[in-house]
C-alpha positions as a LaTeX table, in Angstrom:
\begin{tabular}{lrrr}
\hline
Residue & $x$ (\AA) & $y$ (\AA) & $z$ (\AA) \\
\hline
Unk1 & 55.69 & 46.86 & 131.66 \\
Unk2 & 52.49 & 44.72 & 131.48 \\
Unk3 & 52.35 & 41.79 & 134.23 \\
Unk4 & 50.77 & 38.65 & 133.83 \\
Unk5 & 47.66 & 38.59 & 136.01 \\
Unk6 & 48.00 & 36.91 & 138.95 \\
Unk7 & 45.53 & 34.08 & 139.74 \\
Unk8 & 44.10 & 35.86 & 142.73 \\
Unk9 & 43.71 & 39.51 & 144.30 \\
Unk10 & 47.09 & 38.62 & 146.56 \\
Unk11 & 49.02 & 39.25 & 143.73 \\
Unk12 & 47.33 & 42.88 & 143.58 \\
Unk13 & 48.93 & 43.24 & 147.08 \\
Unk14 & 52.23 & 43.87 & 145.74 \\
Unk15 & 52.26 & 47.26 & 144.62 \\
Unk16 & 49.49 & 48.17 & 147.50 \\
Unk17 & 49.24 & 49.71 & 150.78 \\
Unk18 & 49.08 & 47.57 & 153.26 \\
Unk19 & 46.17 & 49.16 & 154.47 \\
Unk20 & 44.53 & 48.46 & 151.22 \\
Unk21 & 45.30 & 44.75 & 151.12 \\
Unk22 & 43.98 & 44.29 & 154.41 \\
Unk23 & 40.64 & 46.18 & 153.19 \\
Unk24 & 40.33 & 43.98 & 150.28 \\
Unk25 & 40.91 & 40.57 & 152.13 \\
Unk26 & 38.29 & 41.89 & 154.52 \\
Unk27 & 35.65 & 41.98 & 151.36 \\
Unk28 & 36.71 & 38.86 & 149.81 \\
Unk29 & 35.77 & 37.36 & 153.33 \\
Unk30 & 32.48 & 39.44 & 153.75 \\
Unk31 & 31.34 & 39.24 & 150.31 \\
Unk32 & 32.13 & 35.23 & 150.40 \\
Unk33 & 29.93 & 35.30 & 154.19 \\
Unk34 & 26.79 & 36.96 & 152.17 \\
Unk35 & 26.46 & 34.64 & 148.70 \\
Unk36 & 27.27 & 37.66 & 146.87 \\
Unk37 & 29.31 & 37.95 & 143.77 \\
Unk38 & 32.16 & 40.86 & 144.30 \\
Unk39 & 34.68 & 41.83 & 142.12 \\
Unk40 & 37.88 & 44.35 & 142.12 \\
Unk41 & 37.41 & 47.03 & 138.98 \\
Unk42 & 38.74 & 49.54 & 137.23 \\
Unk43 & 42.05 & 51.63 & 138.12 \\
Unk44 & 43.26 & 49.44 & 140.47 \\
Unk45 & 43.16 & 46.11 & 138.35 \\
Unk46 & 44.65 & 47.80 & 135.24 \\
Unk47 & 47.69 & 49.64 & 137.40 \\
Unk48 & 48.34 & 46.34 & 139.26 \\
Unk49 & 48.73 & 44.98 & 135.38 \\
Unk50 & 50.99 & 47.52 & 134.22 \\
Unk51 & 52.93 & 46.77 & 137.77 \\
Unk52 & 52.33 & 50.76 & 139.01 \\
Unk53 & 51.44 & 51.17 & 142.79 \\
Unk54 & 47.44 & 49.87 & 143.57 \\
Unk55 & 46.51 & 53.51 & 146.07 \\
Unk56 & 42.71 & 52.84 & 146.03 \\
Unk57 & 40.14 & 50.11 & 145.89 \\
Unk58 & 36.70 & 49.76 & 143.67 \\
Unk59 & 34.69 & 47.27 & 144.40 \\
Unk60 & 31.50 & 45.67 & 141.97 \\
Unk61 & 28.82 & 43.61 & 143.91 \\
Unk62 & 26.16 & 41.74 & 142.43 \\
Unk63 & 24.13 & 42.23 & 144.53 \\
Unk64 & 23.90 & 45.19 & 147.53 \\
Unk65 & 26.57 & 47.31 & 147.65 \\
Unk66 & 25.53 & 48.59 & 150.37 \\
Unk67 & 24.52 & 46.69 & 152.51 \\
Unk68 & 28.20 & 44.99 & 152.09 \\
Unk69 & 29.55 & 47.70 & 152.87 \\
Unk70 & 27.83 & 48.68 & 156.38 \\
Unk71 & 29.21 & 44.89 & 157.05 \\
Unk72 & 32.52 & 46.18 & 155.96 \\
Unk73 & 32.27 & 49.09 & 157.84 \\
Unk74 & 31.29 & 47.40 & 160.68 \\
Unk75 & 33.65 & 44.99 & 161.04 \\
Unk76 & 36.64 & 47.45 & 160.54 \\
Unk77 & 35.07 & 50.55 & 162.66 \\
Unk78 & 35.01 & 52.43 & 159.82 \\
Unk79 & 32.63 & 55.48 & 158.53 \\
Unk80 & 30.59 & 54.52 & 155.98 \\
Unk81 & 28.52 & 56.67 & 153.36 \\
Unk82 & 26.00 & 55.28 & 151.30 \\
Unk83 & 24.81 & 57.14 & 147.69 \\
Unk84 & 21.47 & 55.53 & 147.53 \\
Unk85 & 20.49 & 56.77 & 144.25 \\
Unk86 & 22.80 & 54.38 & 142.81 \\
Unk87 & 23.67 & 52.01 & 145.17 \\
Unk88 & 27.14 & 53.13 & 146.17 \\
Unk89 & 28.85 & 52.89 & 149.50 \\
Unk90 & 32.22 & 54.58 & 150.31 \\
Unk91 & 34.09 & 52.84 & 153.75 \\
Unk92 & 36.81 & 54.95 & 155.50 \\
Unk93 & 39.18 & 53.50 & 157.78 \\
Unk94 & 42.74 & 54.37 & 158.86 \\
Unk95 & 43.09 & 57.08 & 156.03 \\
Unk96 & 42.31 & 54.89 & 153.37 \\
Unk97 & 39.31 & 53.83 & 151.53 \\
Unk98 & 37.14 & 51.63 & 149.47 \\
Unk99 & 34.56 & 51.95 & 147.07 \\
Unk100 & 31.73 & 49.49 & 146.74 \\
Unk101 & 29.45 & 50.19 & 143.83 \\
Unk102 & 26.32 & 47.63 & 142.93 \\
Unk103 & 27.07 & 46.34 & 139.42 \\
Unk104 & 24.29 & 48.05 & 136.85 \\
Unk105 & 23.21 & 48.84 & 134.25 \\
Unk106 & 22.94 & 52.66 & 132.87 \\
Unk107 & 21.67 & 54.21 & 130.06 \\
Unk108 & 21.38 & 58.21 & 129.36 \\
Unk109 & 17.96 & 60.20 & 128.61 \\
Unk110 & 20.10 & 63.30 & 127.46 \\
Unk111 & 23.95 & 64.02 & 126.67 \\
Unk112 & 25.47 & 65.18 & 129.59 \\
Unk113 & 22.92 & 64.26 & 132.19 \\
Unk114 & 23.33 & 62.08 & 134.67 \\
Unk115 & 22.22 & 58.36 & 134.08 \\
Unk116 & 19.52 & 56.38 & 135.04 \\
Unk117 & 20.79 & 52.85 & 136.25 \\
Unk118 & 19.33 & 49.51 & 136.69 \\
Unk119 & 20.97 & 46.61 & 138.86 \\
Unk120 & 22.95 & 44.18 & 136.68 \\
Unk121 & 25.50 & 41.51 & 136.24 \\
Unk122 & 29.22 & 42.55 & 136.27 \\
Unk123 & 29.60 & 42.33 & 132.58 \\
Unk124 & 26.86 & 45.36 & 132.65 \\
Unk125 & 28.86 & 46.98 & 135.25 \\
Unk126 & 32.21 & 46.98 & 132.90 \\
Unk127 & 30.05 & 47.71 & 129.50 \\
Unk128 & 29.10 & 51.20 & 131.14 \\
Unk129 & 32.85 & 52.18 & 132.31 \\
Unk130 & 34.58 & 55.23 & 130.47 \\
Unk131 & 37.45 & 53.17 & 128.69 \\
Unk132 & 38.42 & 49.38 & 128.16 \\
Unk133 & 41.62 & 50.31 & 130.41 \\
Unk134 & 39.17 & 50.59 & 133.42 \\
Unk135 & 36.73 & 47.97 & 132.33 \\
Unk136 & 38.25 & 45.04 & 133.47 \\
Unk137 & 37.53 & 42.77 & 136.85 \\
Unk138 & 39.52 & 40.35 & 139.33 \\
Unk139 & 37.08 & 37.73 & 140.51 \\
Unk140 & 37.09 & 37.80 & 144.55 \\
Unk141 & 34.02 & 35.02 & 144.83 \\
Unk142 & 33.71 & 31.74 & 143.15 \\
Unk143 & 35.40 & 29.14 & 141.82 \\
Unk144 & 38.00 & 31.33 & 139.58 \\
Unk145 & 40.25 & 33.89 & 139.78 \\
Unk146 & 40.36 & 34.28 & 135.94 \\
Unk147 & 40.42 & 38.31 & 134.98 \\
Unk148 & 37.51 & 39.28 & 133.32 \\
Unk149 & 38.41 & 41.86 & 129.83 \\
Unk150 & 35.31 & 41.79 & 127.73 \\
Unk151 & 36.62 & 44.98 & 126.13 \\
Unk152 & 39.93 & 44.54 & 125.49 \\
Unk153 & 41.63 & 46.12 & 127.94 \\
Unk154 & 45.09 & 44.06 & 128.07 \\
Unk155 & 45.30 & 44.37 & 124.51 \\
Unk156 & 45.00 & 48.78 & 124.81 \\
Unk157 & 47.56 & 48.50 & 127.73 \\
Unk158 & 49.88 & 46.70 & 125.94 \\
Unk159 & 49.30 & 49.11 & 122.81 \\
Unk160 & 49.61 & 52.25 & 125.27 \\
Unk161 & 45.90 & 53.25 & 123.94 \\
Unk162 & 43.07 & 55.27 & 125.84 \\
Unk163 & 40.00 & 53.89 & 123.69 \\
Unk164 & 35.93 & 54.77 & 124.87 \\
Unk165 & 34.09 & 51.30 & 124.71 \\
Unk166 & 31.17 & 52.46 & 121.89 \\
Unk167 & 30.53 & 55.58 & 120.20 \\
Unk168 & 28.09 & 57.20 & 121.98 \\
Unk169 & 30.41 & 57.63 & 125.20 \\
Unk170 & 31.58 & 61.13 & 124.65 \\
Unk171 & 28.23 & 61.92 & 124.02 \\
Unk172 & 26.59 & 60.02 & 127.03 \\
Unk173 & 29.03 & 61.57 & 129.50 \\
Unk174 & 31.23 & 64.25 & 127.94 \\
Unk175 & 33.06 & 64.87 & 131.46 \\
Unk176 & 34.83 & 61.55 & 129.61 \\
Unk177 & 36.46 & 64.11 & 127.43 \\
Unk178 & 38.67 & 65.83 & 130.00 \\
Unk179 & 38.95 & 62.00 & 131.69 \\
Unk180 & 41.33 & 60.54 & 128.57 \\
Unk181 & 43.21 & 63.05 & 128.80 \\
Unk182 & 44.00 & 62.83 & 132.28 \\
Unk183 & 44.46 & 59.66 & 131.99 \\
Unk184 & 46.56 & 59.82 & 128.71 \\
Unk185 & 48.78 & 62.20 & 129.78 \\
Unk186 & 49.53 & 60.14 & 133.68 \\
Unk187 & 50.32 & 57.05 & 131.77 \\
Unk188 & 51.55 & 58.49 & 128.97 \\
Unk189 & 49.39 & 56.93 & 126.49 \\
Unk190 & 48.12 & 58.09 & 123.19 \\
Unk191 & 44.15 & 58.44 & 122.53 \\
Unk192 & 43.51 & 55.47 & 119.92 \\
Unk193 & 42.65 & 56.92 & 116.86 \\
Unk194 & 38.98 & 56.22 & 116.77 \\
Unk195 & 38.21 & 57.81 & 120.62 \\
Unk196 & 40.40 & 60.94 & 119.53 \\
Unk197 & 37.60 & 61.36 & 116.39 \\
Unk198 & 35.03 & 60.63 & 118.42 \\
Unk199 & 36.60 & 63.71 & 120.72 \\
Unk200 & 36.75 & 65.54 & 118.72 \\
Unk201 & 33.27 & 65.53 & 117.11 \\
Unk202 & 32.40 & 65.69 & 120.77 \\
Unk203 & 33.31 & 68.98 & 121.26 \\
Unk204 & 31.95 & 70.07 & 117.46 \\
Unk205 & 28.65 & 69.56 & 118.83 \\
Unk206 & 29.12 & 71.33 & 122.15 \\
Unk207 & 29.03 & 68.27 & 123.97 \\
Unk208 & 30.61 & 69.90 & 127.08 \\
Unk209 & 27.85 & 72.22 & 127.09 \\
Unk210 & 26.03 & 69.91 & 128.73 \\
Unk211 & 27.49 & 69.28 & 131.85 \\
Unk212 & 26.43 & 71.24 & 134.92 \\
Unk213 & 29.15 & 73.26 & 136.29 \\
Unk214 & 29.58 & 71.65 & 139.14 \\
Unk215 & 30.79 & 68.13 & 137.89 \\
Unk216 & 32.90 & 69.90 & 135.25 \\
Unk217 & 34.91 & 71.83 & 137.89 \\
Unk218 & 35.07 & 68.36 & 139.77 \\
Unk219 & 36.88 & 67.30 & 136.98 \\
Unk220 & 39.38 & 69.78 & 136.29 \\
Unk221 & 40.15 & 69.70 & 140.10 \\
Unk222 & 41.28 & 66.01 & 139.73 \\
Unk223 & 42.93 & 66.61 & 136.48 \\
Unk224 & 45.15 & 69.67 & 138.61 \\
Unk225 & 45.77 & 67.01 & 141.15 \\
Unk226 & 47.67 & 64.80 & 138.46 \\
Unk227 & 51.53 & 64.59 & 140.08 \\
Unk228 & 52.25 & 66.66 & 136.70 \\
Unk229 & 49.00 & 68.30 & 135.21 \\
Unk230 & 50.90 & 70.05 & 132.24 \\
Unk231 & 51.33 & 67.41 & 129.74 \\
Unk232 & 47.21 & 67.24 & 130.33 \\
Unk233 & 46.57 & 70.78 & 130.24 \\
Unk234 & 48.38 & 71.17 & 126.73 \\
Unk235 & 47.01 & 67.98 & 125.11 \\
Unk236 & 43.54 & 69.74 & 126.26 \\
Unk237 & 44.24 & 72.89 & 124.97 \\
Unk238 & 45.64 & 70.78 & 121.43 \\
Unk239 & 42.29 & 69.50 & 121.02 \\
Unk240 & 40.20 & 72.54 & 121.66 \\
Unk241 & 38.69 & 71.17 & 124.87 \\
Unk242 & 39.72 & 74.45 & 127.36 \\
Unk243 & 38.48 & 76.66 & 124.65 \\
Unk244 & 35.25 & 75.03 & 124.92 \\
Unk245 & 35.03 & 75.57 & 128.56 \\
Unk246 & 35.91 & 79.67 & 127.59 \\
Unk247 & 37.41 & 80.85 & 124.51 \\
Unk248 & 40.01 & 82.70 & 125.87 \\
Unk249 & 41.49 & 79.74 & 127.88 \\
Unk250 & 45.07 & 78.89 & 126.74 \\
Unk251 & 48.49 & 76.99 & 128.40 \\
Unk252 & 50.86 & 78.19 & 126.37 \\
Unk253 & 51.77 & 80.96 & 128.76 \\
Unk254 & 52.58 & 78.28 & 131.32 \\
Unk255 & 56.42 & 76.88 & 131.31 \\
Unk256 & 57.54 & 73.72 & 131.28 \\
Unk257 & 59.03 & 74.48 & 134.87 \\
Unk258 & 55.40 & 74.46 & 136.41 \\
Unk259 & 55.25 & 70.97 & 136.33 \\
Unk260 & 58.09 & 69.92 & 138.14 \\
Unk261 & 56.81 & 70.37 & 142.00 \\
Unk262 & 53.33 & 70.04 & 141.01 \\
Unk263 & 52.08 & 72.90 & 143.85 \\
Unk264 & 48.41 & 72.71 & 145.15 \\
Unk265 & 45.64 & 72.54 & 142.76 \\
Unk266 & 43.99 & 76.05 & 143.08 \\
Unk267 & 48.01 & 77.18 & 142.04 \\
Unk268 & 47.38 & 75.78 & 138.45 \\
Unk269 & 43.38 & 77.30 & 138.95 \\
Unk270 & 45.23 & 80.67 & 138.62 \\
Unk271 & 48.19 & 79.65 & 135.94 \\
Unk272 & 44.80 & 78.49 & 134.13 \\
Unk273 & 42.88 & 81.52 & 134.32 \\
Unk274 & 45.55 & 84.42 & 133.62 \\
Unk275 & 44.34 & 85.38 & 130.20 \\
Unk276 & 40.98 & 85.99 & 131.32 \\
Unk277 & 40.06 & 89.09 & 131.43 \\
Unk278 & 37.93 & 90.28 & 134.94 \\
Unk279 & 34.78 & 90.34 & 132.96 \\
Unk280 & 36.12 & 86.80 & 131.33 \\
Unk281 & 36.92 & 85.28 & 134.97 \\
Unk282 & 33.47 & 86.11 & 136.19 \\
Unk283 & 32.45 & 84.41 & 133.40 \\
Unk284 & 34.77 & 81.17 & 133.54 \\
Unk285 & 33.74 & 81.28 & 137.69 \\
Unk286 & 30.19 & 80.91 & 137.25 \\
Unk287 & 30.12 & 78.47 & 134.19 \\
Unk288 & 32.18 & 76.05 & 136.60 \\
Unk289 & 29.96 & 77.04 & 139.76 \\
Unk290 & 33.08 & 78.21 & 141.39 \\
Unk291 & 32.96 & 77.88 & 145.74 \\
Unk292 & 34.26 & 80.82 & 147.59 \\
Unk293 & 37.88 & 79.28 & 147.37 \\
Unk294 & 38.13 & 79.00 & 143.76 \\
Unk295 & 36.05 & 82.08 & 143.29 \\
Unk296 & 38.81 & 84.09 & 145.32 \\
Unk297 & 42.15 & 82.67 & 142.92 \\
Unk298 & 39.74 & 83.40 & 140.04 \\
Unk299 & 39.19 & 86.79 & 141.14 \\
Unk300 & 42.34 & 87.68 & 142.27 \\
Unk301 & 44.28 & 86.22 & 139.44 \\
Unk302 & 42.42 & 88.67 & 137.38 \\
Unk303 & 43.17 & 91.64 & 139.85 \\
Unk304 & 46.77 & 90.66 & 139.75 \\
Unk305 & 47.09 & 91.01 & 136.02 \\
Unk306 & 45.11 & 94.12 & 135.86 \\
Unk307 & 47.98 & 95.57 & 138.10 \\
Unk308 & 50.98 & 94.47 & 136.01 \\
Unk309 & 51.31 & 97.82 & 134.33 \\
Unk310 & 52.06 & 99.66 & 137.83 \\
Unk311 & 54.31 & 96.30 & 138.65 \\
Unk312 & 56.11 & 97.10 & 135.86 \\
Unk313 & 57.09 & 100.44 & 136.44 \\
Unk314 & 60.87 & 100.82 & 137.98 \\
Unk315 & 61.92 & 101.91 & 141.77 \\
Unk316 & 58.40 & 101.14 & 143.31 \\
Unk317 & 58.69 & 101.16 & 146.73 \\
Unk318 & 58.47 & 98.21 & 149.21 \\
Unk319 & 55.09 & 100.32 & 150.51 \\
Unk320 & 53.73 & 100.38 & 146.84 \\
Unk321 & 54.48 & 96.74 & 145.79 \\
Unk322 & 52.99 & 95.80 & 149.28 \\
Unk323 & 50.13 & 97.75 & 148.52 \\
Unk324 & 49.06 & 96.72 & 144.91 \\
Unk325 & 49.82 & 92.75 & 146.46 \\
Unk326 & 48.52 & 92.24 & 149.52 \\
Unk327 & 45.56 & 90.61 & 150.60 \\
Unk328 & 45.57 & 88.84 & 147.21 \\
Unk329 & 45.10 & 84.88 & 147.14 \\
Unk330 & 48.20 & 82.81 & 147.28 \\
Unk331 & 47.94 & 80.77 & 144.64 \\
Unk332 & 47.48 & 84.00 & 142.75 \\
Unk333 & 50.83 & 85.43 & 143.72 \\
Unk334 & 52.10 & 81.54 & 143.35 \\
Unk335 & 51.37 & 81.63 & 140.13 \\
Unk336 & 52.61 & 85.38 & 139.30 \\
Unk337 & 56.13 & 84.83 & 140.45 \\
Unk338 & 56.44 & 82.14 & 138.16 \\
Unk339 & 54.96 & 84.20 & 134.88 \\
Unk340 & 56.13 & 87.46 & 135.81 \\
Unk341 & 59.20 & 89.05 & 133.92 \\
Unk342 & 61.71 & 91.66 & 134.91 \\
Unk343 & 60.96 & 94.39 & 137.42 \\
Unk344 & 57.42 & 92.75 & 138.19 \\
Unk345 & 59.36 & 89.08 & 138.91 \\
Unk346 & 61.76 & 90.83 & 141.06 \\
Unk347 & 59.22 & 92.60 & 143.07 \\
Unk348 & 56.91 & 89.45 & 143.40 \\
Unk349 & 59.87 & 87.37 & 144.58 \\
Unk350 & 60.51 & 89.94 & 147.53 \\
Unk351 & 57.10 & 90.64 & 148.31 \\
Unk352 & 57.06 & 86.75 & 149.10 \\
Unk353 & 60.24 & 86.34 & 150.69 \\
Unk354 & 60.43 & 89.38 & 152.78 \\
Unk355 & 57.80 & 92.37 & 152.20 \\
Unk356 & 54.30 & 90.64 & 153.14 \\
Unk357 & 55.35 & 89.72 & 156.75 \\
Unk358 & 56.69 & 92.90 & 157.63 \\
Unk359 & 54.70 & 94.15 & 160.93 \\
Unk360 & 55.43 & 97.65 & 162.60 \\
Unk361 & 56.83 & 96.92 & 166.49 \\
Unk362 & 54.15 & 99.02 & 167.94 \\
Unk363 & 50.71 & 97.43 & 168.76 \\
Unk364 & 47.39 & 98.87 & 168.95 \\
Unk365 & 47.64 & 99.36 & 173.14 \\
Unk366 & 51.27 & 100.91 & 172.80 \\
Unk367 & 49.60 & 103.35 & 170.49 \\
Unk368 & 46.61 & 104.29 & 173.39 \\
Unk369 & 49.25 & 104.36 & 175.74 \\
Unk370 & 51.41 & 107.30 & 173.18 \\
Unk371 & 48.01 & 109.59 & 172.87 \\
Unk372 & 46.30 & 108.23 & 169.91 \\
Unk373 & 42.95 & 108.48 & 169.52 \\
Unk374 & 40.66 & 104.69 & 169.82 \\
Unk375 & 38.56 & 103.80 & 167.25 \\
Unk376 & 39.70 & 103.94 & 163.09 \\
Unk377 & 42.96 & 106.15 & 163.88 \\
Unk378 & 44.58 & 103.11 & 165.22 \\
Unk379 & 44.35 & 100.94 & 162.51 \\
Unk380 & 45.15 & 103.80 & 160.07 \\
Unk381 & 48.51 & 104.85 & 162.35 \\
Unk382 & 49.88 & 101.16 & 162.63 \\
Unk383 & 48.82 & 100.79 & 158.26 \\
Unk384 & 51.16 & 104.05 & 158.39 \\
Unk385 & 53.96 & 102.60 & 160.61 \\
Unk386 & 53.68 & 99.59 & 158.72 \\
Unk387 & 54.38 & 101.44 & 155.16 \\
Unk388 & 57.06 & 103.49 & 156.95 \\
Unk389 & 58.83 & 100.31 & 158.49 \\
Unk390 & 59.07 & 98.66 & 154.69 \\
Unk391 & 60.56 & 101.94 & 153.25 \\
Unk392 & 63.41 & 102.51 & 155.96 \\
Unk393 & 61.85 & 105.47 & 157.62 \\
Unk394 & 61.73 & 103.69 & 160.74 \\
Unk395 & 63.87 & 101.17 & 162.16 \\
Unk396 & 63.33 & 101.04 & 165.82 \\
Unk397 & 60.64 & 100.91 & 168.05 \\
Unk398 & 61.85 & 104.35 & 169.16 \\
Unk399 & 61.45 & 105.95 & 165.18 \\
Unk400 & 57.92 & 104.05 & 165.78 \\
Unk401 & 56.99 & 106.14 & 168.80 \\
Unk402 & 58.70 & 109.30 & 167.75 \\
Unk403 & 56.32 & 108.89 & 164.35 \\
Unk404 & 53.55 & 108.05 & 166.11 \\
Unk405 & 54.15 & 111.08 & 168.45 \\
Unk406 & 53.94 & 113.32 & 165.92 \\
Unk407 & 51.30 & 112.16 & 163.86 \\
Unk408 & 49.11 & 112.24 & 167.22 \\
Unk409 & 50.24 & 115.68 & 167.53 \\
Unk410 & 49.52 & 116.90 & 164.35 \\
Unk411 & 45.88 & 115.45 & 164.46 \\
Unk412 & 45.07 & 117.16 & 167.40 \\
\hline
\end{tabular}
């Protein structure tokens, strides 16, 4: 459903947090206090038009962004961090946030790099936005409340269309790429048929190529932080946009039941990444510039699958499965119960459930106490009692000292 705009920000209100409206009627005030022109942009004007809940601000000053903001900030006790390069301010207070940005210019030396900008008036600031969706404005200063949609914007929402604004956008920025789909697939939108050509001659030429590995990763972490990333994921894997970021990255191992409880994003990191191969996952990790966190589910995911063949075999014990599973990532083992099959499903499902928090009774000081030796045999007899507690040979903390006993016995 597309609303009729409401002839001021208040009407924006009604699908926000309360915390938000009170952020934004603290800018209108500010901004009105300086003699400086500031606007409401972007995500939150087009989901207030298409009546969806407003969860974040972005503001465009003409003028200093900043320097509104440490007002803001100031006024509200909140922490403020300024991006001086191009005149952005971020203002957190009470677990929300706003996002002041000075309007500008920007135009790009290179594909893929990032742009150099020059301060401008807001109808610069919406000609350099990623799609006419997000390039429309709510007046918060002046004399009129009239929306501002230079680009047609209304006209795409009503149409359910994701279009660029000029040609040269993929090319400019090609993290856009992965962007409309994101956004296609939340709204459920279609790409309009000129931005899905220009796409796709995008990715012809390698655009992605271009983009450091860092703000590519940024992207797919927001993309996995969609309430459903699926319908995204496939639509990306349609066009030929995850084989671009590896060649052997594919969804269609992935069910239609991963997207129903949506579980943390490093979970669909490792649904992602389970054709790779290890050699192809150290690969994939440093293209992306993977941290330690994403590194690990990368890693691990690749471990995991290498190990399938001995998961697959029949009567393992609870010591074995234990063995060839633990230690590995979460997500990782997330992500196996839900693609494994047969004997390897049924074993994941009780390693999770059951096997991985099994702990033998004994502790390292009951062990001193019983004659073992300090130092490495410790940790090796309580590994032992552990593996002897999962297959039944032991029960009771008696059958743990008996064991222990004997094995102290036999090593002296």
């Amino acid at each position: 459903m597309l609303t009729a705009p409401d002839a001021s920000p208040v009407g924006i209100f009604l699908n926000a947090d309360p915390r938000l409206a009170d952020l934004l009627c603290q800018v209108q005030a500010l901004a009105g206090k300086s003699g400086v022109s500031a606007y409401l942009v972007g995500g939150p004007v087009r989901d207030h038009l298409l009546d969806l809940p407003v969860n974040d601000l972005d503001i465009s000053v003409v003028g200093n962004a900043p320097a509104l903001a440490a007002r803001l900030a100031e006024s509200t006790g909140g922490r403020l961090t300024v991006h001086p390069r191009f005149g952005t301010a971020t203002v957190a207070v009470q677990g929300v946030a706003v996002d002041l940005v000075t309007a500008r210019r920007e135009t790009y030396r290179t594909p893929g790099a990032l742009p150099d900008v020059q301060a401008g008036d807001i109808f610069d600031d919406l000609a350099r936005r990623d799609f006419t969706v997000n390039a429309m404005a709510l007046p918060l200063t002046g004399d009129t409340a009239t929306p501002l949609d230079p680009h047609g914007g209304r006209s795409d929402l009503r149409d359910r269309v994701i279009r660029i604004l000029h040609p040269a956008s993929f090319r400019d920025d090609p993290t856009r790429i992965i962007r409309a789909i994101r956004y296609a697939a939340r709204l459920d939108f279609q790409l309009a048929g000129d931005t899905r050509t220009e796409l796709k001659a995008a990715l012809d030429a390698s655009a992605l190529s271009t983009v450091s590995g860092d703000r590519l990763r940024h992207e797919l972490d927001r993309l996995s932080r969609e309430s459903n990333p699926l319908p995204a994921l496939r639509q990306a894997d349609e066009l030929g946009v995850l084989t671009a970021l590896h060649p052997a990255l594919s969804v269609g191992h992935i069910p239609a039941a991963a997207g129903k409880d949506s579980p943390e994003p490093l979970f669909w990191l490792a649904l992602l990444v389970w054709p790779l191969s290890a050699s192809q996952s150290t690969a994939f990790a440093a293209r992306i510039n993977a941290p330690a966190e994403w590194s690990r589910v990368i890693a691990d995911t690749a471990r995991l699958v290498g190990r399938l063949p001995q998961l697959d075999e029949p009567n393992l014990s609870p010591s074995r499965v234990c063995a060839l599973l633990d230690g590995l990532a979460p997500e990782t083992l997330a992500a196996a119960r839900m693609l494994g099959s047969g004997s390897t499903a049924a074993y994941i499902r009780r390693y999770l459930e059951t096997w991985w928090s099994v702990a033998p009774i004994l502790r390292g000081t009951d062990l001193l106490e019983l004659g073992v030796a300090p130092g490495p045999a410790i940790g090796e007899t309580l590994r032992a009692l552990r593996k002897a507690r999962l297959d039944g040979i032991t029960q009771t903390r008696q059958d743990e000292e008996d064991l222990a006993r004997q094995w102290s016995s036999a090593s002296n």
